[in-house]
C-alpha positions as semicolon CSV with decimal commas, in nm:
position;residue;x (nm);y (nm);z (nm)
1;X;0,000;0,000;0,000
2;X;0,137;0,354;-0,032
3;X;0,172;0,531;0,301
4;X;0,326;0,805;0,431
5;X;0,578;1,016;0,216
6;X;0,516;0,850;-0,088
7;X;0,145;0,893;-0,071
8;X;0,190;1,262;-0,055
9;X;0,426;1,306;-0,324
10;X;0,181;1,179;-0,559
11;X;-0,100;1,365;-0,408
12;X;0,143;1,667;-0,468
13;X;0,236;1,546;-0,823
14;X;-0,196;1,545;-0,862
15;X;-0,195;1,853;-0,762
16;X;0,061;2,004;-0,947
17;X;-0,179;1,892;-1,266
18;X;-0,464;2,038;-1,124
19;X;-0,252;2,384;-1,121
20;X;-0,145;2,330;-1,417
21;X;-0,507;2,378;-1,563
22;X;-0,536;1,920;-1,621
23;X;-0,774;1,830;-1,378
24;X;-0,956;1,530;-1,581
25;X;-0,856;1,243;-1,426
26;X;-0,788;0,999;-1,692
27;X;-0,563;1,249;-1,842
28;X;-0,372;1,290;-1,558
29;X;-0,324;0,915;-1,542
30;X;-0,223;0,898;-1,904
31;X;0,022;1,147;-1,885
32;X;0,162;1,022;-1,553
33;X;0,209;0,665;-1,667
34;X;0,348;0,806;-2,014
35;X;0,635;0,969;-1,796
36;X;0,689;0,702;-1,573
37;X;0,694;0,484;-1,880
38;X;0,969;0,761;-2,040
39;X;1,188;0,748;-1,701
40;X;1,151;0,317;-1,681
41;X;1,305;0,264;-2,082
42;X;1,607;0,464;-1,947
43;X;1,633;0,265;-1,638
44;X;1,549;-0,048;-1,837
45;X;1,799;0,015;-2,052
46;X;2,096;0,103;-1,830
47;X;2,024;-0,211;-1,692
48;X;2,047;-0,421;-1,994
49;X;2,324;-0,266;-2,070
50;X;2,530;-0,341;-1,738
51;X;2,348;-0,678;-1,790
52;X;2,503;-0,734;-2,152
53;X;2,882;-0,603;-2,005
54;X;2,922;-0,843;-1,720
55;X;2,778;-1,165;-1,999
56;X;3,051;-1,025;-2,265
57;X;2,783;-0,949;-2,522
58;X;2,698;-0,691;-2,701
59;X;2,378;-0,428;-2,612
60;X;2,152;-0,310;-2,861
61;X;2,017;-0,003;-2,687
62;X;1,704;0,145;-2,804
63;X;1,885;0,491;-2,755
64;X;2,093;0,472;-3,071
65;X;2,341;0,733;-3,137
66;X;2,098;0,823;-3,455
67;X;1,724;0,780;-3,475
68;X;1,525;0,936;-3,692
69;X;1,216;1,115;-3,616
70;X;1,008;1,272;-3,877
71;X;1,247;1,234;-4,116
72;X;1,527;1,403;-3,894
73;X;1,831;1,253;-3,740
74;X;1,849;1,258;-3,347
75;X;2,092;1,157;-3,145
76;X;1,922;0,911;-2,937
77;X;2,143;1,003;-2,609
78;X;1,910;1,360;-2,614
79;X;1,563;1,112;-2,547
80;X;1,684;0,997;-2,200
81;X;1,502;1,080;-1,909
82;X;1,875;1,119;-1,704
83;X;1,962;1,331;-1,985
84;X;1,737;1,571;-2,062
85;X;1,565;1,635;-1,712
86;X;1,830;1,825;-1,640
87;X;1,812;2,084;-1,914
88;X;1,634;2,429;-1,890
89;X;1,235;2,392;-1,855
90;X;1,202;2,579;-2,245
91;X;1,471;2,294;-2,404
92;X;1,281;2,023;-2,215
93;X;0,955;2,047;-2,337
94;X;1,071;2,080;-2,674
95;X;1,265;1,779;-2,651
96;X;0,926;1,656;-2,509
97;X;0,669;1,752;-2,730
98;X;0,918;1,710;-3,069
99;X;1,119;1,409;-3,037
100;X;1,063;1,163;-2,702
101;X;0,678;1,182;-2,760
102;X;0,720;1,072;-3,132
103;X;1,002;0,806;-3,035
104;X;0,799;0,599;-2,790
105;X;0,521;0,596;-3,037
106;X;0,749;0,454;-3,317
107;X;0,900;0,257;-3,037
108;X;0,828;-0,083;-3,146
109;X;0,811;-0,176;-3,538
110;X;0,559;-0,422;-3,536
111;X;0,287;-0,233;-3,587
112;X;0,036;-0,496;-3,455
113;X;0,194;-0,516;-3,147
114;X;-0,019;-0,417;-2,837
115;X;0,214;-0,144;-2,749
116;X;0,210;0,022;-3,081
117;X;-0,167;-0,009;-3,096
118;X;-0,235;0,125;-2,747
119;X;0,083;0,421;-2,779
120;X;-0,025;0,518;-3,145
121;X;-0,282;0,756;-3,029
122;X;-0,070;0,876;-2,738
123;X;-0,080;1,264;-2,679
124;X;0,129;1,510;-2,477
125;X;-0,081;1,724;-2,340
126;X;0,109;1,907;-2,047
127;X;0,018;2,248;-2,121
128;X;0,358;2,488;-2,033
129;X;0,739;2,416;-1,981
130;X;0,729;2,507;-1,634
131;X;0,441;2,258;-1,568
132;X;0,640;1,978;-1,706
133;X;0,955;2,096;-1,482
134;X;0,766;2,076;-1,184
135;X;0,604;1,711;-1,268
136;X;0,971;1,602;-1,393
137;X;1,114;1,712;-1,087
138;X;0,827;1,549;-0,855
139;X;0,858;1,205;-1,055
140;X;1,213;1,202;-0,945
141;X;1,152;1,251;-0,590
142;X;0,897;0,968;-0,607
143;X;1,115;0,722;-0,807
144;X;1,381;0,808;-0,528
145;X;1,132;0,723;-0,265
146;X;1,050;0,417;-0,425
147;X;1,404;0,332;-0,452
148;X;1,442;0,307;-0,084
149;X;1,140;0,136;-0,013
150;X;1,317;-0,132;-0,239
151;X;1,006;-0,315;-0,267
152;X;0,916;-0,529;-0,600
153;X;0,544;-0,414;-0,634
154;X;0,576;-0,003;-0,535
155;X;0,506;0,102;-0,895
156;X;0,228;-0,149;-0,903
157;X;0,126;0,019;-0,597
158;X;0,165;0,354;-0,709
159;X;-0,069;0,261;-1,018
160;X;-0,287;0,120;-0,782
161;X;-0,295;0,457;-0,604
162;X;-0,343;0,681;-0,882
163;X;-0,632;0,441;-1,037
164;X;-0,803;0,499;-0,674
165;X;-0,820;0,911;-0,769
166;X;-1,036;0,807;-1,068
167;X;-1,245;0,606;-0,908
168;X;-1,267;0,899;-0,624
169;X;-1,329;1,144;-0,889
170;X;-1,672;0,923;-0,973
171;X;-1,523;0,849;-1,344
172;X;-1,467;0,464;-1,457
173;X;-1,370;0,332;-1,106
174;X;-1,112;0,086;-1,129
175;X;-0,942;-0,076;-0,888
176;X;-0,678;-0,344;-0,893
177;X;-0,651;-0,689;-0,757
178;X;-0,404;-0,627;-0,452
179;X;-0,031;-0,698;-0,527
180;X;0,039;-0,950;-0,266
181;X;-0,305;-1,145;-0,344
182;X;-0,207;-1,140;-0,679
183;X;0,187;-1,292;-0,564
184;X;-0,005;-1,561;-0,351
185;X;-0,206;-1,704;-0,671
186;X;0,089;-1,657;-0,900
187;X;0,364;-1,883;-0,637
188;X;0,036;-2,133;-0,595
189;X;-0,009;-2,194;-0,954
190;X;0,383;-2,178;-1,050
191;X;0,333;-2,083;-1,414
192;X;0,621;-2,292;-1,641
193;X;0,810;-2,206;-1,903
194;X;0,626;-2,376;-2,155
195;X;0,240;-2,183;-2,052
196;X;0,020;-1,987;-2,211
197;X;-0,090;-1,767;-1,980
198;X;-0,415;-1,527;-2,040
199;X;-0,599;-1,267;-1,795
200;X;-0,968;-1,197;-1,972
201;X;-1,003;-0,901;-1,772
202;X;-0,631;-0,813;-1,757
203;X;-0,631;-0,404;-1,652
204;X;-0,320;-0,292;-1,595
205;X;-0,215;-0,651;-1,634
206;X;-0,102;-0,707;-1,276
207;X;-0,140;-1,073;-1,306
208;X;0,071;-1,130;-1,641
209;X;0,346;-0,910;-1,473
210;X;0,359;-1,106;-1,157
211;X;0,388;-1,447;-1,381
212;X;0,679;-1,310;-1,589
213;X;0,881;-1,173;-1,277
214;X;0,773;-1,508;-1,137
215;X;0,960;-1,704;-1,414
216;X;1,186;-1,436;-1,443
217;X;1,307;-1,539;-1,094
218;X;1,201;-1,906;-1,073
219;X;1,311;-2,036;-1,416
220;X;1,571;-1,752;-1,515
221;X;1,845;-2,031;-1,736
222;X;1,538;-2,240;-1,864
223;X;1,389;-1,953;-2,021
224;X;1,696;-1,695;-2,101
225;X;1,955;-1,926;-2,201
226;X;1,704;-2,130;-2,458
227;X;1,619;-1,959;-2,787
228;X;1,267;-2,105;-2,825
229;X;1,174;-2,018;-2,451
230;X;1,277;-1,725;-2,461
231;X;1,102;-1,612;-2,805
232;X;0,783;-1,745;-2,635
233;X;0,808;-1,592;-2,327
234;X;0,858;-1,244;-2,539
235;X;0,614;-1,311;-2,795
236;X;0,416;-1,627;-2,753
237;X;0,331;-1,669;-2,362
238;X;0,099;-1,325;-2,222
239;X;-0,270;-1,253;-2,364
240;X;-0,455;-0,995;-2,164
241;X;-0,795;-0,842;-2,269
242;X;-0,976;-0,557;-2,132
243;X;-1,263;-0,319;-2,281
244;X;-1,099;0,021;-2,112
245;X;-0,823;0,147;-2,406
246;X;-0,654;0,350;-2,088
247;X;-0,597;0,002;-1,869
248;X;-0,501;-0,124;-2,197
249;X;-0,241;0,127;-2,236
250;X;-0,095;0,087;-1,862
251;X;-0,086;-0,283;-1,869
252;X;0,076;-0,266;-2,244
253;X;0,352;0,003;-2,113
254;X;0,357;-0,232;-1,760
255;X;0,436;-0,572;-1,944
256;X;0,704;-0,382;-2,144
257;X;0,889;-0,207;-1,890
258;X;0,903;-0,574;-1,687
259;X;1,098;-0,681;-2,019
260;X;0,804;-0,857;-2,198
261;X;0,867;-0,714;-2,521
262;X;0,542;-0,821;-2,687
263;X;0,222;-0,924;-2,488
264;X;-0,085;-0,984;-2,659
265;X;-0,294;-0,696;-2,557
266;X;-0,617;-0,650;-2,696
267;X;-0,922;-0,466;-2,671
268;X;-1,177;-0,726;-2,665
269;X;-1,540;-0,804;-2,471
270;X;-1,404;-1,136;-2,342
271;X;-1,778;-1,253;-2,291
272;X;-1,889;-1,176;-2,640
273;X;-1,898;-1,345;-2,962
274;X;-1,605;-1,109;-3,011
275;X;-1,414;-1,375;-2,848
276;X;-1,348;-1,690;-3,049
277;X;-1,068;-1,848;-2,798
278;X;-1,121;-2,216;-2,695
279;X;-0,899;-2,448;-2,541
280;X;-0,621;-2,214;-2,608
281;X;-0,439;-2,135;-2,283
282;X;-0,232;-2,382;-2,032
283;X;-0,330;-2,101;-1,723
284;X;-0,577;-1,893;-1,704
285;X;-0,541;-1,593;-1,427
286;X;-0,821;-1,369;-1,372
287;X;-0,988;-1,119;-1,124
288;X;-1,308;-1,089;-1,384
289;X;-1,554;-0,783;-1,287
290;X;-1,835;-0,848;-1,042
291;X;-2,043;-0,567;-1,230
292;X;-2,382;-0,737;-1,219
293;X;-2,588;-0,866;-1,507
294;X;-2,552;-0,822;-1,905
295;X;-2,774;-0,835;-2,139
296;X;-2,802;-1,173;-2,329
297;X;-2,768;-1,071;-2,662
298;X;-2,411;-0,907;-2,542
299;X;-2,319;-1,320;-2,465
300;X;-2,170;-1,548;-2,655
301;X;-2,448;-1,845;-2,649
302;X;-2,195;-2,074;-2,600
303;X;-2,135;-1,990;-2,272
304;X;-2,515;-1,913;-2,209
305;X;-2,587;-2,282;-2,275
306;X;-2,308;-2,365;-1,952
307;X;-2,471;-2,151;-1,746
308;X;-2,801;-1,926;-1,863
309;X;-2,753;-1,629;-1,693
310;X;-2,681;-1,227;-1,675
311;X;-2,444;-1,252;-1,390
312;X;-2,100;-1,147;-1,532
313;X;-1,927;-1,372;-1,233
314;X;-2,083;-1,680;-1,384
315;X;-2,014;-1,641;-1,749
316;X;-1,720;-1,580;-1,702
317;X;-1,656;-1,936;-1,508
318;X;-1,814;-2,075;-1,816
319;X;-1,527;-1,908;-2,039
320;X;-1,240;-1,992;-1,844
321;X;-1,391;-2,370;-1,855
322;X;-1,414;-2,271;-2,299
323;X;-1,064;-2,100;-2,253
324;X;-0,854;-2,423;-2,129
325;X;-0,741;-2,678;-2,319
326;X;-0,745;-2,988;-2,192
327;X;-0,558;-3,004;-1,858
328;X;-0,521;-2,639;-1,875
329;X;-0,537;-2,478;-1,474
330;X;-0,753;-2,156;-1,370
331;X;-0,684;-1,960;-1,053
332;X;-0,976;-1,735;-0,998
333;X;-1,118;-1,492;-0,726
334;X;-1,497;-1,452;-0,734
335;X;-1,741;-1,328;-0,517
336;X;-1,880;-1,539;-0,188
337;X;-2,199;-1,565;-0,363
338;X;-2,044;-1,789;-0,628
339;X;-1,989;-2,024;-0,347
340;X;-2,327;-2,101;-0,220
341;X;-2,602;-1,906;-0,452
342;X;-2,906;-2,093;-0,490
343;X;-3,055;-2,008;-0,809
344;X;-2,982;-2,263;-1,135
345;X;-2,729;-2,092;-1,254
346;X;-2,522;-2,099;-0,989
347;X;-2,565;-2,466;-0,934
348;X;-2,515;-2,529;-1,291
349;X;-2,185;-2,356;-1,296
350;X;-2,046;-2,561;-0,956
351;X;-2,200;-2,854;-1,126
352;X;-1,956;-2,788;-1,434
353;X;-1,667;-2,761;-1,276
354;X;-1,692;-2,991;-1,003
355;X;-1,898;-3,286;-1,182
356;X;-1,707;-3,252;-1,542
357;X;-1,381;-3,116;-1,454
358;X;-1,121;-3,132;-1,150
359;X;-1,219;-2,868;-0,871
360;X;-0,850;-2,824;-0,689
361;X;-0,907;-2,551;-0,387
362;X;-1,153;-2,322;-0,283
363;X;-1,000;-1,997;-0,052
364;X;-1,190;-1,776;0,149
365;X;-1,058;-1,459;0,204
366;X;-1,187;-1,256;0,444
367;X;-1,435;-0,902;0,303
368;X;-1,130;-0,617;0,405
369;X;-0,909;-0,789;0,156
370;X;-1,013;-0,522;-0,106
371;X;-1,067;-0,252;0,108
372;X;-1,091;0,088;0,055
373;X;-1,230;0,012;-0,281
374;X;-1,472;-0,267;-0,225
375;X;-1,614;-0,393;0,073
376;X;-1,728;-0,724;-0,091
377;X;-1,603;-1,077;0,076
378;X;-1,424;-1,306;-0,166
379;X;-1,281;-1,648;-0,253
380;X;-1,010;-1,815;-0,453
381;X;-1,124;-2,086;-0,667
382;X;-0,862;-2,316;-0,852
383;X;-0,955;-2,585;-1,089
384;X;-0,818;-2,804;-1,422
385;X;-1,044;-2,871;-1,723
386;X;-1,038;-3,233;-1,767
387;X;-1,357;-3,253;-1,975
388;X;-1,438;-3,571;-1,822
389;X;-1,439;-3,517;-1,377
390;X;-1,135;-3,608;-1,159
391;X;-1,287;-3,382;-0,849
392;X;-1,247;-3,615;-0,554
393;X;-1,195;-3,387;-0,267
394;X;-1,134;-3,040;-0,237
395;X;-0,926;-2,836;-0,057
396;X;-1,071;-2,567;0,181
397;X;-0,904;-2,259;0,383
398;X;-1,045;-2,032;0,566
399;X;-0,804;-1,693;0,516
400;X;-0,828;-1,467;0,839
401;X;-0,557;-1,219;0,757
402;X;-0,340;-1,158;0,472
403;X;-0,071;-0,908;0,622
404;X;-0,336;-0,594;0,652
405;X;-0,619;-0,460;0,877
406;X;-0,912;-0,507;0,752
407;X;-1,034;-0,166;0,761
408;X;-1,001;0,127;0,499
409;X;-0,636;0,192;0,620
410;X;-0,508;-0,147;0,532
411;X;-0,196;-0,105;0,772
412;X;0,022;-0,370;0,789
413;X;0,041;-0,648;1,074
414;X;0,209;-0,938;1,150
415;X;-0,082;-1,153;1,130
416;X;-0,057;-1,298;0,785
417;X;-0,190;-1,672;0,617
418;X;-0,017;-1,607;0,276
419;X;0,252;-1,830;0,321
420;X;0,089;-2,093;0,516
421;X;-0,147;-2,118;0,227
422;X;0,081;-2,130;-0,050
423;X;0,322;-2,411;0,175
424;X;0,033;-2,628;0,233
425;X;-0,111;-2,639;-0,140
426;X;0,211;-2,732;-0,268
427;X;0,188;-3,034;0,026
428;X;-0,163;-3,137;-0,001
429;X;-0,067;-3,476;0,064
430;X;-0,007;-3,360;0,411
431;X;-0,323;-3,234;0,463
432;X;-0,536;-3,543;0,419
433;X;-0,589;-3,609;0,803
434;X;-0,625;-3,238;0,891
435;X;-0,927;-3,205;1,139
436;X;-1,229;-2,968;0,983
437;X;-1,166;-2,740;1,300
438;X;-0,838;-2,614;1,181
439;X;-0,783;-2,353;0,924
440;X;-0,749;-2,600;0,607
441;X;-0,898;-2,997;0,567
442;X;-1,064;-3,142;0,258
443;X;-1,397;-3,254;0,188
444;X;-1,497;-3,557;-0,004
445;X;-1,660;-3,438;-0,327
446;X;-1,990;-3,684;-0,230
447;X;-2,069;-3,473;0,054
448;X;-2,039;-3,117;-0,168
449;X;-2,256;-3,333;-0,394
450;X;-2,514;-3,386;-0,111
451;X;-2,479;-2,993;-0,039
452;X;-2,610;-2,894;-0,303
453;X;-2,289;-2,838;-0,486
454;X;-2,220;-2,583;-0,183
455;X;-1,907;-2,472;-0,176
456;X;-1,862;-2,211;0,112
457;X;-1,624;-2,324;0,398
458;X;-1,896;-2,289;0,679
459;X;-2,109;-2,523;0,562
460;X;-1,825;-2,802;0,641
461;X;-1,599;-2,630;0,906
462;X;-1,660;-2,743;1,216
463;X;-1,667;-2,483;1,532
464;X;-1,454;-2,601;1,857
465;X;-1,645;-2,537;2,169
466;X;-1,452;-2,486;2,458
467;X;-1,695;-2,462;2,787
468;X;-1,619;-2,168;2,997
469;X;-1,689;-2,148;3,402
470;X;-1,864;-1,871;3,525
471;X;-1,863;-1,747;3,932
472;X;-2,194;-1,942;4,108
473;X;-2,479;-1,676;4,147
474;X;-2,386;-1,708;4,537
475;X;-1,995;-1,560;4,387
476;X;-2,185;-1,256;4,180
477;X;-2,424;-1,188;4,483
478;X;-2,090;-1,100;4,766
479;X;-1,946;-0,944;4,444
480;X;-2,218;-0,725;4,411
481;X;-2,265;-0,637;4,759
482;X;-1,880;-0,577;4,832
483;X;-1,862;-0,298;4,530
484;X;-2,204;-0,174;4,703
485;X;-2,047;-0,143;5,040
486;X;-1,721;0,033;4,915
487;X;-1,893;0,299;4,696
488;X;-2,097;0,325;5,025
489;X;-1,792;0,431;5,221
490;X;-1,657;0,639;4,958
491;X;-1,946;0,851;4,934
492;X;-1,958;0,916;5,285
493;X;-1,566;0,992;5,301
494;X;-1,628;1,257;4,992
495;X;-1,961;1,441;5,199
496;X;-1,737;1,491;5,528
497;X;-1,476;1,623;5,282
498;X;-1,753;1,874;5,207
């Protein structure tokens, strides 16, 4: 979460815009993520390029002594964030405006490429040089912060943080999936090198980016020092689809700067017949919208005849399930309702999964998880298409903390089940003669059958009693009279006081 220092440098750097005459928050998020984007290809770069010295090979950087911009040689040193914030505020926004905007719109080649297609209509659009000075000089103090803070998912956070001022602001509320829910999926799952990986409601991609840096640090010589993994972990291994252009554009400029060179990022209706995948992807990671109902001509019938409904939760079970290909996994959060709803579709849905295909975990989490943008208590379902059952048992935990309070502040505390959870589902075999009082057991798929299909925890979790002694009414009685007596005495001590 940002806190603290941090969180006011960015409420500074928002206020700065509003100044500066931009006070629409979408463009303020645009242009903040284009900079940030700007500063991370310099970092990125310098990296690479420290990376390529110590390997004894050589770097192609993207900063090329000449690159030519509207038909005009540059030297490709001048587009560098460490280069030309330091020059006077006049020579900086011209830089700006005439070359580094133009540059990271040409920045990739392929012109089908979801970077190109989401940067192609990129604008600058801070007003005066002194404007752009001021947010220059603020983005450096916050990259310095973040810096120190020396924490993986900060920028993710600080995206978070500036997607919570639109939703404030009452225009296209978005909200991501916290980071370190988003981390606990990723190191349950433990995407390969050899997946196809898709998020059908991908926003600023958070889940795709947390896979890569997952293999990134998991399978590093599998996938970098092999010439066919590595071209599909580039090219071939991240599909995201959203139907907001601006998360488009953030999760397109996210999957780059992590060193993904070319996601497949599309704008696409994932529940529409604009949608042709099927049994496509290995893993499937999603946080799908909990929006409410559709209309059914929006729906592809093919999922309608899984599960008739409106319910955007539902469908998009019946997706994932079209998605897969056979033996393909799916780590999803939904809402609680999922769990136990009564009405067909909700039964038919459970049914699917758990009668036709291999139902691996169900997670509760507890309703402050998404606080302060949602209030709305959630689970983590995980399952394999098999086409043909496998569900024998299933694997319950009840989640009563996840590092956080549970209230709007979201502070952190020691109290956390993360790792637990991820341990134990890579040990399930452990877990076989766990009792259904503790935090995690399994439940024979017959007696979910016998449910109802019912998947919430507290329909099997069992409650310890422990009986508790109270005084005799004799005890209470003296008690009583003692307290009587003194206050008694005291009174009488305080009126010859008087």
């Amino acid at each position: 979460m940002i806190t603290g220092e941090l969180k006011n440098k960015i409420d500074g750097l928002w206020d700065i815009f509003a100044a500066g005459g931009l006070v629409n928050p979408l463009d303020v998020v645009e242009q903040i993520t284009y900079l940030m984007f700007i500063r991370d290809l310099d970092d990125a770069d310098n990296k690479r390029s420290k990376e390529a010295l110590m390997l004894g090979i050589p770097h192609n950087s993207i900063f090329k002594e000449q690159v030519i911009l509207n038909d005009r040689p540059v030297n490709g040193q001048l587009l560098k964030w460490s280069v030309f914030h330091d020059k006077p505020a006049g020579q900086m926004y011209s830089i700006m405006q005439d070359y580094v905007f133009p540059f990271i719109k040409n920045l990739h080649d392929d012109k089908d490429s979801a970077y190109s297609k989401y940067m192609n209509d990129a604008i600058f659009k801070i007003p005066t040089p002194l404007l752009l000075s001021k947010i220059v000089e603020t983005l450096d103090n916050i990259y310095d912060l973040m810096a120190k803070q020396q924490e993986s998912d900060t920028k993710g956070d600080v995206y978070e943080y500036l997607l919570s001022k639109i939703a404030q602001s009452g225009l296209n509320g978005q909200f991501r999936t916290p980071r370190h829910i988003i981390k606990m999926i990723v190191d349950m799952m433990k995407p390969s090198p050899t997946d196809i990986i898709c998020d059908p409601a991908c926003g600023t991609s958070g889940f795709l980016v947390t896979a890569g840096e997952y293999l990134k640090e998991n399978c590093h010589n599998e996938i970098f020092f092999d010439k066919k993994n590595k071209d599909h972990y580039m090219n071939k291994m991240f599909f995201g689809y959203d139907m907001d252009r601006t998360m488009l554009r953030i999760g397109a400029m996210n999957m780059m700067t992590h060193g993904i060179d070319n996601p497949f990022i599309e704008y696409r209706d994932s529940l529409s017949d604009q949608n042709p995948d099927k049994e496509k992807y290995s893993l499937l990671l999603a946080n799908p919208p909990f929006k409410g109902s559709l209309d059914n001509d929006t729906v592809s019938t093919d999922l309608l005849k899984v599960c008739k409904t409106k319910k955007t939760e539902l469908l998009f079970l019946a997706l994932f399930l079209r998605m897969l290909r056979q033996g393909g996994r799916c780590a999803c959060i939904v809402p609680d309702g999922v769990l136990f709803g009564s009405s067909t579709a909700h039964k038919a849905i459970r049914q699917e999964i758990i009668e036709n295909n291999k139902l691996d975990a169900v997670i509760s989490m507890p309703s402050g998880v998404f606080k302060p943008y949602a209030g709305v208590s959630t689970a983590v379902l995980v399952f394999t298409k098999t086409g043909h059952g496998g569900t024998d048992k299933v694997w319950f935990y009840d989640m009563t903390a996840d590092g956080f309070s549970l209230d709007d502040k979201r502070t952190e505390i020691k109290e956390n089940d993360i790792p637990d959870i991820v341990e134990r589902f890579h040990n399930l075999e452990r877990e076989l003669e766990r009792e259904r009082t503790e935090k995690s057991f399994f439940v024979d798929k017959k007696e979910i059958v016998d449910n109802g299909y019912d998947l919430s925890i507290n329909k099997y979790k069992k409650t310890e009693y422990k009986p508790v002694e109270y005084p005799s009414t004799e005890e209470l009685l003296a008690d009583l009279n003692e307290l009587e007596m003194e206050i008694t005495a005291g009174l009488a001590e305080l009126g010859e006081m008087l």
